[in-house]
ZABADREN-995517 format. One record per atom (N, C-alpha, C): x, y, z; atom name. Coordinates in Angstrom, 2 decimals. Atoms other than C-alpha are relative to their C-alpha. Layout:
REM ZABADREN-995517
+---------+---------+---------+-------+
:       u :       v :       w : bakol :
+---------+---------+---------+-------+
:       X :       Y :       Z :    CA :
...
+---------+---------+---------+-------+
REM end
This chain:
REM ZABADREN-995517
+---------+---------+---------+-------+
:       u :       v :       w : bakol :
+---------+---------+---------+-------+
:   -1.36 :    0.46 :   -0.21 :     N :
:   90.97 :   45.41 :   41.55 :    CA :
:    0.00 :   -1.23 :    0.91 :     C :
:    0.64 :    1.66 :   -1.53 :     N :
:   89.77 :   42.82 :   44.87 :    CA :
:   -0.43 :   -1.10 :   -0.90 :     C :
:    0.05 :    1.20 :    0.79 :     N :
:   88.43 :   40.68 :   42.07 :    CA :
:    1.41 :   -0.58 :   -0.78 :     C :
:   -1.20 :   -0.08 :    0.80 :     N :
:   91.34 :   40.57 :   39.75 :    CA :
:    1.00 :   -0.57 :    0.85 :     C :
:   -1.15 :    0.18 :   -0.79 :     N :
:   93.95 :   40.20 :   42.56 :    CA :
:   -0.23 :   -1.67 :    0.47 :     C :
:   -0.16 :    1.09 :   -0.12 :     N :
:   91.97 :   37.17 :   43.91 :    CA :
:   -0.37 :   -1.10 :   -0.79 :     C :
:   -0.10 :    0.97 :    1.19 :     N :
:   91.18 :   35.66 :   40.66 :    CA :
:    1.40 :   -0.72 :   -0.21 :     C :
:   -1.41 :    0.78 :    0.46 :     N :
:   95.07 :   35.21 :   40.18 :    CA :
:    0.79 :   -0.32 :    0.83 :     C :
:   -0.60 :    0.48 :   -0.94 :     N :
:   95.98 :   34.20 :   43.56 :    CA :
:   -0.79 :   -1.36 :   -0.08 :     C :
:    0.66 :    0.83 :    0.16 :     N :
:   93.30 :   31.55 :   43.07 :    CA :
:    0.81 :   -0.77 :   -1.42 :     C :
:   -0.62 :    0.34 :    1.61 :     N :
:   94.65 :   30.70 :   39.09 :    CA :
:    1.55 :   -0.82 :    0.91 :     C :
:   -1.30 :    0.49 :   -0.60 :     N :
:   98.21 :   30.33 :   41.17 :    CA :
:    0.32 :   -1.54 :    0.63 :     C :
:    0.46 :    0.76 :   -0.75 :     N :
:   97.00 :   27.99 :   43.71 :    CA :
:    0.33 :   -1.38 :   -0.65 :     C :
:    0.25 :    0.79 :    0.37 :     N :
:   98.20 :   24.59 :   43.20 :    CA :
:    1.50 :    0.11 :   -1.17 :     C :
:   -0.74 :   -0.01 :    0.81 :     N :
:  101.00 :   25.49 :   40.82 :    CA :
:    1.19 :   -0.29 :    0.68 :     C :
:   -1.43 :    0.00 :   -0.67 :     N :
:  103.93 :   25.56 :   43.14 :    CA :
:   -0.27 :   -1.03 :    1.67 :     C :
:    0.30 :    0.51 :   -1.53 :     N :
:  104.29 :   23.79 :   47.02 :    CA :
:   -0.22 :    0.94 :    0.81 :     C :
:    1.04 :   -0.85 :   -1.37 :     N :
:  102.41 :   25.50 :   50.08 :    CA :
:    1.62 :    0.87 :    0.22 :     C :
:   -0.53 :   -1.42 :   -0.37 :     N :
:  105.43 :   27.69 :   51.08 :    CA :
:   -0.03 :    1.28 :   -1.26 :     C :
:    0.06 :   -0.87 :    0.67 :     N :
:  105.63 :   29.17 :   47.72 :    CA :
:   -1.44 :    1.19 :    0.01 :     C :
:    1.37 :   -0.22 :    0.31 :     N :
:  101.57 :   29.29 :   47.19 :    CA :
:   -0.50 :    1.80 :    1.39 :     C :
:   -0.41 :   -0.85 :   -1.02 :     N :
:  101.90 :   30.99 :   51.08 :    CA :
:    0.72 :    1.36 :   -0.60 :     C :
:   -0.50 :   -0.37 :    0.92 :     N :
:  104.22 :   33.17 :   49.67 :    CA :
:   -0.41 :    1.33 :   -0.90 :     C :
:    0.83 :   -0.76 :    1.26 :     N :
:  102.63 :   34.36 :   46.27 :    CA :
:   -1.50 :    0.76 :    1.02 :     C :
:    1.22 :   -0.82 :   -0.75 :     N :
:   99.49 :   35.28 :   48.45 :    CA :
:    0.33 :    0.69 :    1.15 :     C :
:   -0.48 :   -1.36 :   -1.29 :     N :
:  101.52 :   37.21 :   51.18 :    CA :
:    0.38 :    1.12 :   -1.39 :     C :
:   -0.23 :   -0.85 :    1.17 :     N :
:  102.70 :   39.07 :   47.85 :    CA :
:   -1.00 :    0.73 :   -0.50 :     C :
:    1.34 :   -0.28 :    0.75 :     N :
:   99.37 :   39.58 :   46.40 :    CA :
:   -0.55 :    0.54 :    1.23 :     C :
:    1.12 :   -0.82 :   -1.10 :     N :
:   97.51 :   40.88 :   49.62 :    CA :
:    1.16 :    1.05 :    0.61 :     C :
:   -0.74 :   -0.96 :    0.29 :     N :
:  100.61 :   43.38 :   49.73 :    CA :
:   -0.26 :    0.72 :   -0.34 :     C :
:    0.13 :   -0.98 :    1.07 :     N :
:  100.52 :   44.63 :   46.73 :    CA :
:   -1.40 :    0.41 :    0.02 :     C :
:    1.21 :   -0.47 :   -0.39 :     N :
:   96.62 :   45.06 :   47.15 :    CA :
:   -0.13 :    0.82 :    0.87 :     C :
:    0.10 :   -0.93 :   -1.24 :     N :
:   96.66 :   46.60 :   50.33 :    CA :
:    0.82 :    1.17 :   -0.33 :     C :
:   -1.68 :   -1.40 :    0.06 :     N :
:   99.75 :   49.38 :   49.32 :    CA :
:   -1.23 :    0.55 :   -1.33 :     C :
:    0.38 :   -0.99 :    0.90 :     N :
:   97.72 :   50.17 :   45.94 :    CA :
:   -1.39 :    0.24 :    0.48 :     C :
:    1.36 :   -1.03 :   -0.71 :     N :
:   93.91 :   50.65 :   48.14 :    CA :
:    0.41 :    1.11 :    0.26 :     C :
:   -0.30 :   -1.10 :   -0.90 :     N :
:   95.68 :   52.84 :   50.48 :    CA :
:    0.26 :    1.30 :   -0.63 :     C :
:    0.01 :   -1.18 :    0.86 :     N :
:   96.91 :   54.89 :   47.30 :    CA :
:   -0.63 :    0.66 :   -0.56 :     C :
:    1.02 :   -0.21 :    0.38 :     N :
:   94.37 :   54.49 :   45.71 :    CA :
:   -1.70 :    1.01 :    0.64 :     C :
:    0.48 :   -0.71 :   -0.94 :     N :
:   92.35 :   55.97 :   48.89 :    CA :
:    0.47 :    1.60 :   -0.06 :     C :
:   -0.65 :   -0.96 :   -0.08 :     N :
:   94.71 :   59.04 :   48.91 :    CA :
:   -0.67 :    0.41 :   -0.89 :     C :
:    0.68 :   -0.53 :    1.17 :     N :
:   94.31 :   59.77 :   45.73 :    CA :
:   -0.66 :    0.17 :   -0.41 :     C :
:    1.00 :   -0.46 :   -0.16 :     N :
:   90.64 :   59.97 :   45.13 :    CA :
:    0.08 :    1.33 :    1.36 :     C :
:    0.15 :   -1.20 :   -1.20 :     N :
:   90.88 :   62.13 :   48.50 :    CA :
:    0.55 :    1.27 :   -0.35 :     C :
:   -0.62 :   -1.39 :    0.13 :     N :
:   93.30 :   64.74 :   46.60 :    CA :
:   -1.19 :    0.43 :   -1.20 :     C :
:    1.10 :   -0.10 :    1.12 :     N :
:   90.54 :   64.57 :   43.83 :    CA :
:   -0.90 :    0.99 :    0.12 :     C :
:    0.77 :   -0.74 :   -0.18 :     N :
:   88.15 :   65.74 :   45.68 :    CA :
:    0.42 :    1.06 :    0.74 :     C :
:   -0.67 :   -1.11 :   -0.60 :     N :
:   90.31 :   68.19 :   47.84 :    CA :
:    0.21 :    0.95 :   -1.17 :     C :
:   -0.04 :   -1.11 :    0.84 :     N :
:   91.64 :   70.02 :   44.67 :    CA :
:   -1.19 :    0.05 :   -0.66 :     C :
:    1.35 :    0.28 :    0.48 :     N :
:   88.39 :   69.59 :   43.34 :    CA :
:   -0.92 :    1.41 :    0.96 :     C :
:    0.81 :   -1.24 :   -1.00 :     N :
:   86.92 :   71.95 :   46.54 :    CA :
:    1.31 :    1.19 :   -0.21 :     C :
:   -0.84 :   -1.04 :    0.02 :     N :
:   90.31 :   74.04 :   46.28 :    CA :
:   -0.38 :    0.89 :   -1.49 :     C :
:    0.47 :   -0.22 :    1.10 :     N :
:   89.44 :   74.61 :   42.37 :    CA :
:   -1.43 :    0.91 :    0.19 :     C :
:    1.24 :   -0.72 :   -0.06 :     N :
:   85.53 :   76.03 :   43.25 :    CA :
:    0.39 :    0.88 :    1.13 :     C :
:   -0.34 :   -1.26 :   -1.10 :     N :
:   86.92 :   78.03 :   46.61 :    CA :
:    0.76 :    0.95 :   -1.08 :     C :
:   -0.65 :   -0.87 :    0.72 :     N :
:   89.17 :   79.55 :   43.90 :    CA :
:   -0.90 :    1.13 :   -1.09 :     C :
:    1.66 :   -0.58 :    1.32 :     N :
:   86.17 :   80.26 :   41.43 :    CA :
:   -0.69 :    1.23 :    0.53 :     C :
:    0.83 :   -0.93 :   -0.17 :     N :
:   84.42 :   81.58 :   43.82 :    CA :
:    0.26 :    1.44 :    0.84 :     C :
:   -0.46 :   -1.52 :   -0.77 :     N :
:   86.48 :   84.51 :   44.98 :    CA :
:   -0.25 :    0.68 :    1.56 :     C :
:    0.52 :   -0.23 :   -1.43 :     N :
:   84.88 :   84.56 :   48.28 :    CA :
:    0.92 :   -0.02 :    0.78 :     C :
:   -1.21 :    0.13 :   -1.32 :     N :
:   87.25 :   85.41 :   51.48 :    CA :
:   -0.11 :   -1.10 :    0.57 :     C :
:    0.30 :    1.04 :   -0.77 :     N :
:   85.79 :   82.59 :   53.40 :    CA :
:    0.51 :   -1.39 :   -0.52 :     C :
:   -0.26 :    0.71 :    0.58 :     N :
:   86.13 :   80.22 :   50.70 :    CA :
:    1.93 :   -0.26 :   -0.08 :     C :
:   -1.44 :   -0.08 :   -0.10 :     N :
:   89.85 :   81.53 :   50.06 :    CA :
:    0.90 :   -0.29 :    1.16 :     C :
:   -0.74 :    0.44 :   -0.93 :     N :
:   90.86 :   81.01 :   53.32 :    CA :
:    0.13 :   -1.19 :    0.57 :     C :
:   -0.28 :    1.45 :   -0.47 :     N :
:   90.19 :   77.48 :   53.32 :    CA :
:    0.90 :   -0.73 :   -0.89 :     C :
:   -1.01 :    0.42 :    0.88 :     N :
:   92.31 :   76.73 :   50.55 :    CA :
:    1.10 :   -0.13 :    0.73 :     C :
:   -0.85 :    0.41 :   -0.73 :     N :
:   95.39 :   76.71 :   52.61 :    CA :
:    0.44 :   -1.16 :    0.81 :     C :
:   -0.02 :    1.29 :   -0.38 :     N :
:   94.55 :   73.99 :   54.59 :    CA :
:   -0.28 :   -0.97 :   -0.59 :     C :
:   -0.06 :    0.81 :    0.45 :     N :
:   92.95 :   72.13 :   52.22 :    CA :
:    1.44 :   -0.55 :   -1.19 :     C :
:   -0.82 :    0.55 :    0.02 :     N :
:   96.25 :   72.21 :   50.60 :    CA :
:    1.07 :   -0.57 :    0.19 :     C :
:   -1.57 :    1.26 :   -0.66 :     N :
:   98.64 :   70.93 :   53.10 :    CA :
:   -1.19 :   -1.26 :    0.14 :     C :
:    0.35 :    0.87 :   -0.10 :     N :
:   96.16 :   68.23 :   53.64 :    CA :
:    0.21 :   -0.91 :   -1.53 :     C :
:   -0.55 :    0.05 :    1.51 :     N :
:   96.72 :   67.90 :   49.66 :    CA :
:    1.10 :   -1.02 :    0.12 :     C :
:   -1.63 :   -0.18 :   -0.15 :     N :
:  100.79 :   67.91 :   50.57 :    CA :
:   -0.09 :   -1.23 :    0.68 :     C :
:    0.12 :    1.18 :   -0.88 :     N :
:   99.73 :   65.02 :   53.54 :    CA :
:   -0.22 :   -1.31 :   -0.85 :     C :
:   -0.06 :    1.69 :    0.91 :     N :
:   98.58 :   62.54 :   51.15 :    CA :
:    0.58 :    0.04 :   -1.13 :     C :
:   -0.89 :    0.46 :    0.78 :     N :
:  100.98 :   63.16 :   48.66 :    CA :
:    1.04 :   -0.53 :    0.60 :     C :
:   -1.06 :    0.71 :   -0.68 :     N :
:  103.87 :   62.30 :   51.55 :    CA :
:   -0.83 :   -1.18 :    0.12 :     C :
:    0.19 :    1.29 :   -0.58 :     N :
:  101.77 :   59.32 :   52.66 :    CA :
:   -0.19 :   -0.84 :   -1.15 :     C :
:   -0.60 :    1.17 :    1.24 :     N :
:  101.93 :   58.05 :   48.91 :    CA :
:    0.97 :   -0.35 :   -0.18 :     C :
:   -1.34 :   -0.24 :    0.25 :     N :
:  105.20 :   58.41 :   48.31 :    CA :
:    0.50 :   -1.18 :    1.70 :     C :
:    0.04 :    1.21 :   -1.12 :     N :
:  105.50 :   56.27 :   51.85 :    CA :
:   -0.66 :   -0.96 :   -0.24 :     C :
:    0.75 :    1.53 :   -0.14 :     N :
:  103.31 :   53.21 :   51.30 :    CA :
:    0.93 :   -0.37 :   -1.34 :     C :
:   -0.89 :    0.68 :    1.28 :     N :
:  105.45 :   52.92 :   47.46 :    CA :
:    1.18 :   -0.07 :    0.30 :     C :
:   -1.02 :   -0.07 :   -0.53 :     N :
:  108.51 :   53.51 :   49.36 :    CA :
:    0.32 :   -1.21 :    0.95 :     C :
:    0.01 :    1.03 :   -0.42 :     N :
:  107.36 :   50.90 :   51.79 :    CA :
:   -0.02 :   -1.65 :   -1.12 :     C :
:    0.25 :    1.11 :    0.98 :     N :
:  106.03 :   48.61 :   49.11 :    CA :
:    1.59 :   -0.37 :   -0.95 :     C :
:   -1.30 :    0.83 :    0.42 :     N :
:  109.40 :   48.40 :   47.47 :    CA :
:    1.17 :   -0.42 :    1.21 :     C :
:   -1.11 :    0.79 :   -0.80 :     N :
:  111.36 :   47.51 :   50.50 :    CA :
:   -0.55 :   -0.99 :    0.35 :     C :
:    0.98 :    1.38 :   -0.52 :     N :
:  108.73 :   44.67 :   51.48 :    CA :
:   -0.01 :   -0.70 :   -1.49 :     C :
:   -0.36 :    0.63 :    1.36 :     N :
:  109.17 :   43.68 :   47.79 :    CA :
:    1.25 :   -0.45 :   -0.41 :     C :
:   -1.54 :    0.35 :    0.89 :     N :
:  112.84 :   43.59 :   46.99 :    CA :
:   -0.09 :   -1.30 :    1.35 :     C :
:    0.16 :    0.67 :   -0.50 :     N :
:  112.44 :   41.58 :   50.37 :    CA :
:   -0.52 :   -1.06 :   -0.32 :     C :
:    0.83 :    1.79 :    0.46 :     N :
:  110.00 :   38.48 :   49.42 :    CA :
:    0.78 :   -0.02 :   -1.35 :     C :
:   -0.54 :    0.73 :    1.58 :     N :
:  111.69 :   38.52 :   45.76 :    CA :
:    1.91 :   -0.75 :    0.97 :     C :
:   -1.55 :    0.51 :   -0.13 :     N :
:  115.25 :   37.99 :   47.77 :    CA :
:   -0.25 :   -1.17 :    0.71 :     C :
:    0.15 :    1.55 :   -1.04 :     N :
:  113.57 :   35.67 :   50.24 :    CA :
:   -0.55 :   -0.95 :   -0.63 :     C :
:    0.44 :    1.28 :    1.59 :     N :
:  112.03 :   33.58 :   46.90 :    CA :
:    1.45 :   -0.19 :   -0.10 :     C :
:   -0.85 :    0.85 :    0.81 :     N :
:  115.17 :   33.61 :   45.56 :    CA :
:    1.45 :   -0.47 :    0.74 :     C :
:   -0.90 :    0.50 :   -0.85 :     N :
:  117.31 :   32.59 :   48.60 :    CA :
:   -1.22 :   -1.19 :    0.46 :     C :
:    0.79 :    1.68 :    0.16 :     N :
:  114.28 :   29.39 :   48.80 :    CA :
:    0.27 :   -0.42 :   -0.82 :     C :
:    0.10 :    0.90 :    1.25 :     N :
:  114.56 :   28.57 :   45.16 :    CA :
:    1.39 :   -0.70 :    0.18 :     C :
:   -1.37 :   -0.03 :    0.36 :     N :
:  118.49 :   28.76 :   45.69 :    CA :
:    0.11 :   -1.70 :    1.08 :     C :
:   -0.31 :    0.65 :   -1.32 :     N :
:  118.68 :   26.44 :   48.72 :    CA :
:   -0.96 :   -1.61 :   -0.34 :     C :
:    0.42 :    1.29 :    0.66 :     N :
:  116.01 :   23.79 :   47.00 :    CA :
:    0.56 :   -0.41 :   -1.24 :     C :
:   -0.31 :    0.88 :    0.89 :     N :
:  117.78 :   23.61 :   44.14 :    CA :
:    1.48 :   -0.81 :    0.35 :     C :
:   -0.77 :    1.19 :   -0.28 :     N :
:  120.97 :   22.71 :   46.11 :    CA :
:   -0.52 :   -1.01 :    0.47 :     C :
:    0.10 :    1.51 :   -0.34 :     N :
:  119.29 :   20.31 :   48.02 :    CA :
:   -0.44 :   -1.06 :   -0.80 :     C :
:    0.39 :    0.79 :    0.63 :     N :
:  117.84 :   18.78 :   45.03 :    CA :
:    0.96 :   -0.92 :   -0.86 :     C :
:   -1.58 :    0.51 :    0.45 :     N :
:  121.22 :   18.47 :   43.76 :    CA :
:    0.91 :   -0.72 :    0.83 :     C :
:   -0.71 :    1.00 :   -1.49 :     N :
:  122.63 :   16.75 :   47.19 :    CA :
:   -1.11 :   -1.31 :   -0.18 :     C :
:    0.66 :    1.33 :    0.08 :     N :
:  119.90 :   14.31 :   46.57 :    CA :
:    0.29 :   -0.75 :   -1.15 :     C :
:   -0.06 :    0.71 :    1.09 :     N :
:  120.20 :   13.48 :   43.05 :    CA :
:    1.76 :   -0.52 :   -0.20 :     C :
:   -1.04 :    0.61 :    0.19 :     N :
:  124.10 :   13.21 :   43.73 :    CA :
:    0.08 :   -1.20 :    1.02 :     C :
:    0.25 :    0.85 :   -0.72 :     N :
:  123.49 :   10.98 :   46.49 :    CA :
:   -0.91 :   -1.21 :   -0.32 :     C :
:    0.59 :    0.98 :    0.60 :     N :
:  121.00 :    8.78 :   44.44 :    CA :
:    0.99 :   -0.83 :   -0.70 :     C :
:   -1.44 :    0.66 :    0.40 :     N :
:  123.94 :    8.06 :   42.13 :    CA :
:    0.95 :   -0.65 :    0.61 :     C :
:   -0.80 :    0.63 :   -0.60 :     N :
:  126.29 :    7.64 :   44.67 :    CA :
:   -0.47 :   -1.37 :    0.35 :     C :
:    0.77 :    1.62 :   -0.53 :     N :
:  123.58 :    4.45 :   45.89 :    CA :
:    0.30 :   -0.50 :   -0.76 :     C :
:    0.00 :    0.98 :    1.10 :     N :
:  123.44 :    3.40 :   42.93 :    CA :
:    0.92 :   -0.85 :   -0.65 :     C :
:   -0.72 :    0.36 :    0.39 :     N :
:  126.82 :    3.30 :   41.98 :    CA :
:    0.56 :   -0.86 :    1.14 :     C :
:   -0.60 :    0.98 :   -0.95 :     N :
:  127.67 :    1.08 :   45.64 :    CA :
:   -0.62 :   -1.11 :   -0.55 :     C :
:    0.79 :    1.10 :   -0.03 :     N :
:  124.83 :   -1.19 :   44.99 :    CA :
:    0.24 :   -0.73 :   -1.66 :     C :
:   -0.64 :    0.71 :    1.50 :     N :
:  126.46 :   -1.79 :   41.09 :    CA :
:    1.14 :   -0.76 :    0.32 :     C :
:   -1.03 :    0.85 :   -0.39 :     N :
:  129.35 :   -2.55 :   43.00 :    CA :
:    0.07 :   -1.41 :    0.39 :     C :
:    0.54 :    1.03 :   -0.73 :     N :
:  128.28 :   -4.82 :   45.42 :    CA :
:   -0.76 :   -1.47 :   -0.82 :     C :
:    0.22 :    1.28 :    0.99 :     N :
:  126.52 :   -6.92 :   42.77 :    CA :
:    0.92 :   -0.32 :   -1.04 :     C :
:   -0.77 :    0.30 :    0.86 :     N :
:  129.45 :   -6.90 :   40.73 :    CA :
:    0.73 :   -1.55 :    1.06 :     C :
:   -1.27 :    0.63 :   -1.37 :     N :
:  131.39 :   -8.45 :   44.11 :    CA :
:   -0.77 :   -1.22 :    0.45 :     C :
:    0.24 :    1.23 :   -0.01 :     N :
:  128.94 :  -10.42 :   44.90 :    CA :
:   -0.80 :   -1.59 :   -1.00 :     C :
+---------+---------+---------+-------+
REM end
């Protein structure tokens, strides 16, 4: 996934101006970091029900009585998934609103410029009319 992620932050690079580029790669080392951490969990319940599954097999008291804990620890990293995707969409709807309150704000100003080019243009038509 570490390849992949910075293959297309690299691919990006160069496409847009440095706040965006900034930006797209605060996005991308996000979303990387939120799906390790899950990705961490989750192998970890793998092998937890994985030992809960053979303690069960093997009928043993000793065995059976560790099952319990190993499944609130289970229960622990299913809450702490459910938190990092919980996080990950409020740090997401965030940078998409804060993109699209930048895009919004360059495209007025691009529009205050290009009406202000005109406006030059149309004094300096004057002016050579006048003079």
């Amino acid at each position: 996934m570490e390849d992949i992620t910075s293959k297309a932050i690299e691919e990006h690079v160069g496409e847009n101006d440095g706040k965006e580029e900034e930006c797209d790669a605060e996005a991308w080392e996000m979303l990387s970091k939120c799906f390790r951490e899950v990705q961490t969990a989750l192998d970890q319940n793998r092998a937890l029900i994985q030992q809960v599954n053979e303690n069960q097999q093997s009928k043993l008291p000793d065995n059976l009585a560790m099952n319990p804990a190993l499944i609130r620890e289970i229960n622990g990293n299913i809450s702490r998934v459910v938190g990092l995707y919980s996080d990950l969409s409020v740090n997401f709807a965030g940078l998409v609103r804060h993109r699209r309150a930048a895009t919004a704000t360059a495209t007025i100003n691009r529009s205050k410029n290009t009406t202000n080019e005109k406006s030059a243009d149309s004094d300096w038509s004057k002016f050579r009319l006048v003079a």
